[in-house]
OpenMM code with the backbone's topology and positions (N, CA, C; nanometers):
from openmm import Vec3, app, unit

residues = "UNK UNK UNK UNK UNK UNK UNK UNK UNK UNK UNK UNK UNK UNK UNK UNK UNK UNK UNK UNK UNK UNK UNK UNK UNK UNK UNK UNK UNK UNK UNK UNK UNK UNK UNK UNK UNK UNK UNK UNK UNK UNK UNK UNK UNK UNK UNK UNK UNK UNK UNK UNK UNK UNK UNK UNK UNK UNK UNK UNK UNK UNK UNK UNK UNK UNK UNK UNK UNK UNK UNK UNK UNK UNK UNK UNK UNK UNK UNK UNK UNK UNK UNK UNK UNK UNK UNK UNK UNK UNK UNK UNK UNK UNK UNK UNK UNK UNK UNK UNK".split()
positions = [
    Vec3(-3.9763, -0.4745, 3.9096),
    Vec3(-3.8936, -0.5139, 3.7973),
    Vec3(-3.7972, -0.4005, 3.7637),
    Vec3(-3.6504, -0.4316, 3.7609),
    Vec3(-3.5731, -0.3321, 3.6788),
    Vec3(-3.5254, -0.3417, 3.5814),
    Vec3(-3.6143, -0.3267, 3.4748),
    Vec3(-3.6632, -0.2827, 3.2997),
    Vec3(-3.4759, -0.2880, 3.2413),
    Vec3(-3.4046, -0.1727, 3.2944),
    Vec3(-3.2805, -0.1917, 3.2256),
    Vec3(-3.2246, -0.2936, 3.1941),
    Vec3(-3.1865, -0.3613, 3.3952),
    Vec3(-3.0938, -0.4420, 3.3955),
    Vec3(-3.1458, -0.5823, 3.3902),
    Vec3(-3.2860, -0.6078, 3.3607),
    Vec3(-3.3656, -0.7332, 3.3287),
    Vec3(-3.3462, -0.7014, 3.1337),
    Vec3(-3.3325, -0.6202, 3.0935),
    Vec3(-3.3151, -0.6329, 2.9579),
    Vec3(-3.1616, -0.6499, 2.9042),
    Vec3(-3.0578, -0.5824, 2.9681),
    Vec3(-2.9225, -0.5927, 2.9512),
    Vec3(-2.9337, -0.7565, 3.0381),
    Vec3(-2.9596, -0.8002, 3.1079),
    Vec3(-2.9364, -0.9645, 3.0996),
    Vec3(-2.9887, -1.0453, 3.0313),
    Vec3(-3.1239, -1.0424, 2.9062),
    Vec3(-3.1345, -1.0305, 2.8388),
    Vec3(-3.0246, -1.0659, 2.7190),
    Vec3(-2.9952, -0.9399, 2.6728),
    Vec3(-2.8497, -0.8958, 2.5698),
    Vec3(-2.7408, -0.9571, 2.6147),
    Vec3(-2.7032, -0.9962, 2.7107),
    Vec3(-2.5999, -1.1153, 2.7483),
    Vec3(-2.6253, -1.2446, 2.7442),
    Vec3(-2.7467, -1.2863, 2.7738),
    Vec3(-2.7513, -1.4124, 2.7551),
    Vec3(-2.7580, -1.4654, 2.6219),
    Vec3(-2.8342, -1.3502, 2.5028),
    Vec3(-2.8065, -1.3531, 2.3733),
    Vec3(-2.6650, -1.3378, 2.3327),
    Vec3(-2.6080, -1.2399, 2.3489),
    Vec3(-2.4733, -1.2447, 2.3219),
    Vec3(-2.4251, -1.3713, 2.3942),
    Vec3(-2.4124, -1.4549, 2.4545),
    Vec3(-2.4032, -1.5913, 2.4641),
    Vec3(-2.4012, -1.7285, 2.3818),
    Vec3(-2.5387, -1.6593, 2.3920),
    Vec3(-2.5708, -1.8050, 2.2145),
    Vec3(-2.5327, -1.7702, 2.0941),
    Vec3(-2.4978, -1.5985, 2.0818),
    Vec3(-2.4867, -1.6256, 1.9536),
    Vec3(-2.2918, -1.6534, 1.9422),
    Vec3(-2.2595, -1.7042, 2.0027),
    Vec3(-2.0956, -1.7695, 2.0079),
    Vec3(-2.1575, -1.8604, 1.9328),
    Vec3(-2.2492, -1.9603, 1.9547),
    Vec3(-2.2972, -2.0489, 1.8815),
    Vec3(-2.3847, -2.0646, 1.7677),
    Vec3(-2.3958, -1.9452, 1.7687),
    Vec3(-2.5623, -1.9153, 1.6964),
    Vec3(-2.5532, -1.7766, 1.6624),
    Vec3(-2.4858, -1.7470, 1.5495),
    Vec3(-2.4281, -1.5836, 1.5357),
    Vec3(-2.5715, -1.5006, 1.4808),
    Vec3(-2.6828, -1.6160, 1.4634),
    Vec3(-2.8159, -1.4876, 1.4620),
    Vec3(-2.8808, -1.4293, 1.5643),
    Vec3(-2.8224, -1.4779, 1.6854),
    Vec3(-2.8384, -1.4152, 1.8709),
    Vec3(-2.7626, -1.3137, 1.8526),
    Vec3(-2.7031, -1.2884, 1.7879),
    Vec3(-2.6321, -1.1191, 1.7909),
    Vec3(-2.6935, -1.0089, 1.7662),
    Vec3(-2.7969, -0.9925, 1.6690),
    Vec3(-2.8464, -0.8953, 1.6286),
    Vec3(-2.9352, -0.8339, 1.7169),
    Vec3(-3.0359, -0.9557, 1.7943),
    Vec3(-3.1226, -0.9020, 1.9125),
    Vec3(-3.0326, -0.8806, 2.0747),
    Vec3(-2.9215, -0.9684, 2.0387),
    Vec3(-2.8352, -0.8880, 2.1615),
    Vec3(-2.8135, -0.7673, 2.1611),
    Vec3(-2.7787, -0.6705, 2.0719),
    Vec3(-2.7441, -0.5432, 2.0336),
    Vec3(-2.8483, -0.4814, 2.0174),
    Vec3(-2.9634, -0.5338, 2.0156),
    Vec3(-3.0905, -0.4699, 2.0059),
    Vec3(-3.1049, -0.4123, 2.1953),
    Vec3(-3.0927, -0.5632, 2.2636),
    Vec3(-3.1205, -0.5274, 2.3810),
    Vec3(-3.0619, -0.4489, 2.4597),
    Vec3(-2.9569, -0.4853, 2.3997),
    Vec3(-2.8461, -0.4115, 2.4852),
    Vec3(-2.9183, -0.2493, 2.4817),
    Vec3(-2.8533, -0.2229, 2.3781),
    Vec3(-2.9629, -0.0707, 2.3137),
    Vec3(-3.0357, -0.0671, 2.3817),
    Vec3(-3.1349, -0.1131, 2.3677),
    Vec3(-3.3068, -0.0642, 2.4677),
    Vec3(-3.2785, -0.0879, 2.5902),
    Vec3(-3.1883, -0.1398, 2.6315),
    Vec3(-3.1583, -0.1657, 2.8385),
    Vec3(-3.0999, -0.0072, 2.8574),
    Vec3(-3.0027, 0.0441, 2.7583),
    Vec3(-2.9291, 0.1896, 2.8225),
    Vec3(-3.0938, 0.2960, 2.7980),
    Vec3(-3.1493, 0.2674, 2.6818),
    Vec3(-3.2732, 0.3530, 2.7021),
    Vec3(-3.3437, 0.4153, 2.8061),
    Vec3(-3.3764, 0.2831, 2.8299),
    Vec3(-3.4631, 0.2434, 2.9452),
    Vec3(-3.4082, 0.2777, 3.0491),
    Vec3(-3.2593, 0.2837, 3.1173),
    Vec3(-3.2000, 0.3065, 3.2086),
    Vec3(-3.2177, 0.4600, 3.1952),
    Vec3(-3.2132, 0.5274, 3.0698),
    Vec3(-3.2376, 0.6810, 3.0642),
    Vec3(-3.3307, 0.7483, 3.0817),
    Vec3(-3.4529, 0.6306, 3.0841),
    Vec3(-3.5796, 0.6849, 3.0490),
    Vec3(-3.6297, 0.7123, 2.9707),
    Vec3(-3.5520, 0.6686, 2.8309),
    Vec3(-3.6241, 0.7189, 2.7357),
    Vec3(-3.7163, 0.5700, 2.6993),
    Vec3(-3.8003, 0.6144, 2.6068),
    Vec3(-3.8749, 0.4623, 2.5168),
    Vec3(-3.8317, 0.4039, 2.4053),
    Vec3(-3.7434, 0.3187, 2.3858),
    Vec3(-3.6818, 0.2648, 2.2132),
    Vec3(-3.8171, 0.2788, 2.1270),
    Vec3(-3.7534, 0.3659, 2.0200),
    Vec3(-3.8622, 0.3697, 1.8869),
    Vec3(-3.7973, 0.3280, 1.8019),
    Vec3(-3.7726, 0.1832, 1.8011),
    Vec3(-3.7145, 0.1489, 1.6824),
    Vec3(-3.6890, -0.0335, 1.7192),
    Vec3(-3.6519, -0.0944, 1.5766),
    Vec3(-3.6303, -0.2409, 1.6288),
    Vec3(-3.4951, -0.2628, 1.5290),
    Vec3(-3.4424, -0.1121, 1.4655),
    Vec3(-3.3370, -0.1546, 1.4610),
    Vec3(-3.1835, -0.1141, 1.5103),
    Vec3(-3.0738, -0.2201, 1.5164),
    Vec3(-2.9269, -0.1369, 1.5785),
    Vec3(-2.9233, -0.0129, 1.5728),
    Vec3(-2.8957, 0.0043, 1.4165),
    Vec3(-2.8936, 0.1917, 1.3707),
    Vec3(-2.9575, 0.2640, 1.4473),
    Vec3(-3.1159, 0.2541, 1.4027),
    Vec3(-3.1982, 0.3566, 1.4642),
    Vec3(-3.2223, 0.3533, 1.6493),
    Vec3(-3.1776, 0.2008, 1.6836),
    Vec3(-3.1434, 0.2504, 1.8573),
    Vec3(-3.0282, 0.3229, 1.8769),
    Vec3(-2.9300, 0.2871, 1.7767),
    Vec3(-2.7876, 0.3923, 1.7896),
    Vec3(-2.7960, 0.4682, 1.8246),
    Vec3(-2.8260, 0.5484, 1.7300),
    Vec3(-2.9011, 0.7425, 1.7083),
    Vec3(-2.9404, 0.7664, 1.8181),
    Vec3(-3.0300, 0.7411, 1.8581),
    Vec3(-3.1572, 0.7593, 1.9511),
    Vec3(-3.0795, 0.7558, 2.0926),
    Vec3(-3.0176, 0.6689, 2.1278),
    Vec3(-2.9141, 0.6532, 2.2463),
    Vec3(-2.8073, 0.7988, 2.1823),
    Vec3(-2.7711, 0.8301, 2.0401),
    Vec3(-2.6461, 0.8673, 2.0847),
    Vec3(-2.7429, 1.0169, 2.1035),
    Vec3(-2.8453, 1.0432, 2.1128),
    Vec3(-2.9231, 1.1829, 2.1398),
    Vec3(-2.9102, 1.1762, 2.2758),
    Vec3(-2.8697, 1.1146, 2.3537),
    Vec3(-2.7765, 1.1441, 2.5154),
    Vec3(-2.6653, 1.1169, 2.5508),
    Vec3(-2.5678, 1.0208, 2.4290),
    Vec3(-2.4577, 1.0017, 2.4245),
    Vec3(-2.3934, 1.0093, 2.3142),
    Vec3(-2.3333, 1.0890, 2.2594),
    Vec3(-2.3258, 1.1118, 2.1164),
    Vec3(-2.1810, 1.0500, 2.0776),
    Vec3(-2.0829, 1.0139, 2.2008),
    Vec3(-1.9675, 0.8771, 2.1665),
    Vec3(-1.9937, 0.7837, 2.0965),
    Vec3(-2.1377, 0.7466, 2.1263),
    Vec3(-2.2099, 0.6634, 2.0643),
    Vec3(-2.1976, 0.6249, 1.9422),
    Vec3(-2.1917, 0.7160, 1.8549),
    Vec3(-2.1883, 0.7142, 1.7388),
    Vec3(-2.0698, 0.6392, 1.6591),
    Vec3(-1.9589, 0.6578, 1.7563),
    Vec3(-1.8569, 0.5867, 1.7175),
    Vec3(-1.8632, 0.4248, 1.6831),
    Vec3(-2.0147, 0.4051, 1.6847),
    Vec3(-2.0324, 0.2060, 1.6692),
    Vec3(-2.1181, 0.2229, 1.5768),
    Vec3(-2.1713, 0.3478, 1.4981),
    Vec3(-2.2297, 0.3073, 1.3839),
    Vec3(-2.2234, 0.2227, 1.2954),
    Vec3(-2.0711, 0.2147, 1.2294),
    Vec3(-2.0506, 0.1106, 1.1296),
    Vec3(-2.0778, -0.0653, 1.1747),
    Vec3(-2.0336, -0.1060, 1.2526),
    Vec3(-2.0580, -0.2331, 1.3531),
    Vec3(-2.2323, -0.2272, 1.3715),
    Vec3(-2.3068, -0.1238, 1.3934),
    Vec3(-2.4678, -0.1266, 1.4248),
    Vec3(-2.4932, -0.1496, 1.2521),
    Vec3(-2.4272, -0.0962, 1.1766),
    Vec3(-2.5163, -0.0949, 0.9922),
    Vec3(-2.4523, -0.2806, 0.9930),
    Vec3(-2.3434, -0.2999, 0.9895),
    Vec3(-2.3165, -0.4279, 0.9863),
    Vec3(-2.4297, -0.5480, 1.0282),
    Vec3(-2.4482, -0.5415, 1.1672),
    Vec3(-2.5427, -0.5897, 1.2709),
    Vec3(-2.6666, -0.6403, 1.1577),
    Vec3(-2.7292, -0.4871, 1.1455),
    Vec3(-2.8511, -0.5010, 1.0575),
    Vec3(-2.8485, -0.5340, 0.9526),
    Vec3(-2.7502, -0.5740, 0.8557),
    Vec3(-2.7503, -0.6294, 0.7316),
    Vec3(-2.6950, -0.7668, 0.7672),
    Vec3(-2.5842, -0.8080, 0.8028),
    Vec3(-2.5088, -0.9259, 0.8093),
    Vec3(-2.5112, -1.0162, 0.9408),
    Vec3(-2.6160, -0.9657, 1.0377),
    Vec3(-2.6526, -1.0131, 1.1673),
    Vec3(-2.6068, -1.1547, 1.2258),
    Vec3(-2.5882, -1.2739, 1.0527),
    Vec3(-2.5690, -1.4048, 1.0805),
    Vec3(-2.4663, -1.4457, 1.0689),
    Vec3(-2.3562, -1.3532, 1.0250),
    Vec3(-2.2102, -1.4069, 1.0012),
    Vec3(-2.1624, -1.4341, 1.1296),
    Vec3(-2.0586, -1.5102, 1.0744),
    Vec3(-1.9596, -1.5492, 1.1961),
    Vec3(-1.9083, -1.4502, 1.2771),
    Vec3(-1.8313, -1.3563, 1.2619),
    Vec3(-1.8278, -1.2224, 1.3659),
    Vec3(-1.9191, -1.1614, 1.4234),
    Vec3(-2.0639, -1.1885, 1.3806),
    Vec3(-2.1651, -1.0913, 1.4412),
    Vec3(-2.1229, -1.0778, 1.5937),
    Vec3(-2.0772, -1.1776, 1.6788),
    Vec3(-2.0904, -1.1740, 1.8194),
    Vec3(-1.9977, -1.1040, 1.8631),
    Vec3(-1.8691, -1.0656, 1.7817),
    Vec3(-1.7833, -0.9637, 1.7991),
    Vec3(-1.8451, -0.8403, 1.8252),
    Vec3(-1.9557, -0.8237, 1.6825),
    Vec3(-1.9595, -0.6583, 1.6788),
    Vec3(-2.1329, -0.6689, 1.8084),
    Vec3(-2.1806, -0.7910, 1.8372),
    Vec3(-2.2362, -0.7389, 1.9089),
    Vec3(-2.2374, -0.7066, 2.0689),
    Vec3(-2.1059, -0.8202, 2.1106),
    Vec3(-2.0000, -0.7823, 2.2370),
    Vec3(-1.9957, -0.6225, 2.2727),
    Vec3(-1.9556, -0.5423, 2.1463),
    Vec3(-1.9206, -0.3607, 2.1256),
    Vec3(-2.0721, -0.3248, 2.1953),
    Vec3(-2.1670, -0.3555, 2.1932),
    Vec3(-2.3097, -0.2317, 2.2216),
    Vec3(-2.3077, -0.3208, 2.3835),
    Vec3(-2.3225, -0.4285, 2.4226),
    Vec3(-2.3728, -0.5282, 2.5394),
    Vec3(-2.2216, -0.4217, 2.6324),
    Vec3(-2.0991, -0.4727, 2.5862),
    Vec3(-2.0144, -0.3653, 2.6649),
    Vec3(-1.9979, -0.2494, 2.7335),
    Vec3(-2.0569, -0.1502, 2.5809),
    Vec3(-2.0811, -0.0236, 2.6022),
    Vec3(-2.2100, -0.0120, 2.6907),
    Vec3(-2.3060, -0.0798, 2.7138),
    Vec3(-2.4008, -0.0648, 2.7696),
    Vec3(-2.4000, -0.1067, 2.9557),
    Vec3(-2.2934, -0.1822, 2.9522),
    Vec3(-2.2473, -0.2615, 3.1151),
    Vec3(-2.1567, -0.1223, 3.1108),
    Vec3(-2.0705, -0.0570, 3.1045),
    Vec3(-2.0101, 0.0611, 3.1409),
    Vec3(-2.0980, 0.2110, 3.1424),
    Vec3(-2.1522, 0.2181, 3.0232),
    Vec3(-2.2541, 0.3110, 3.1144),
    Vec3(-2.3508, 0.2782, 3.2222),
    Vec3(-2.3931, 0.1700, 3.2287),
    Vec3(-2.5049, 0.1204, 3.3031),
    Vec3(-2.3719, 0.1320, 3.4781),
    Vec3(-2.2783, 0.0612, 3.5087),
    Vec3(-2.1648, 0.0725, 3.6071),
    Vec3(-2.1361, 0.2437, 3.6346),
    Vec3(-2.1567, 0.3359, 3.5576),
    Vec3(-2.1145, 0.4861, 3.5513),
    Vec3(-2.2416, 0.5418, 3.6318),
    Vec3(-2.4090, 0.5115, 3.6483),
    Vec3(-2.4996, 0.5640, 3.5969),
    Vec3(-2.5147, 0.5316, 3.7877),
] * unit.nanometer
topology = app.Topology()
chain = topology.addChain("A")
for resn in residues:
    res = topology.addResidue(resn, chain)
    for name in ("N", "CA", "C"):
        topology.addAtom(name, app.Element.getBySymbol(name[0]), res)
């Protein structure tokens, strides 16, 4: 099994539904998150955007630049844009994952 890229497909297929279903966003961005982890080796300690943020940006600290979109995520997960801001982590995570 490869843990990353079985979890970043995962985070896409969520980011999928939630076009339809904007509460598939929040665990897309979750996964997404825990697929670059996992690709690092590290273990996600956390179940939320924010705190996978951080934790990822402690090897990528660009990272940080999606904080506001990750606090969003975790409060407003069901709005209609969620799938926007959760497109931003599933992205960022297919370009490092393509770099790696």
């Amino acid at each position: 099994m490869n843990e990353p890229f079985d979890t970043l497909g995962d985070a896409e297929r969520l980011l999928a539904e939630s076009e339809q279903t904007p509460s598939s966003a929040r665990p897309a961005a979750v996964a997404a998150l825990r697929a670059l982890l996992y690709e690092w080796g590290v273990t996600p300690r956390a179940d939320s955007v924010v705190a996978l943020l951080e934790q990822a940006a402690e090897t990528d600290d660009s990272l940080l630049h999606f904080r506001a979109e990750a606090a969003v995520l975790d409060r407003f997960g069901d709005e209609p844009d969620a799938a926007d801001r959760a497109r931003i982590f599933v992205d960022a995570t297919r370009a490092r994952l393509a770099n790696i």
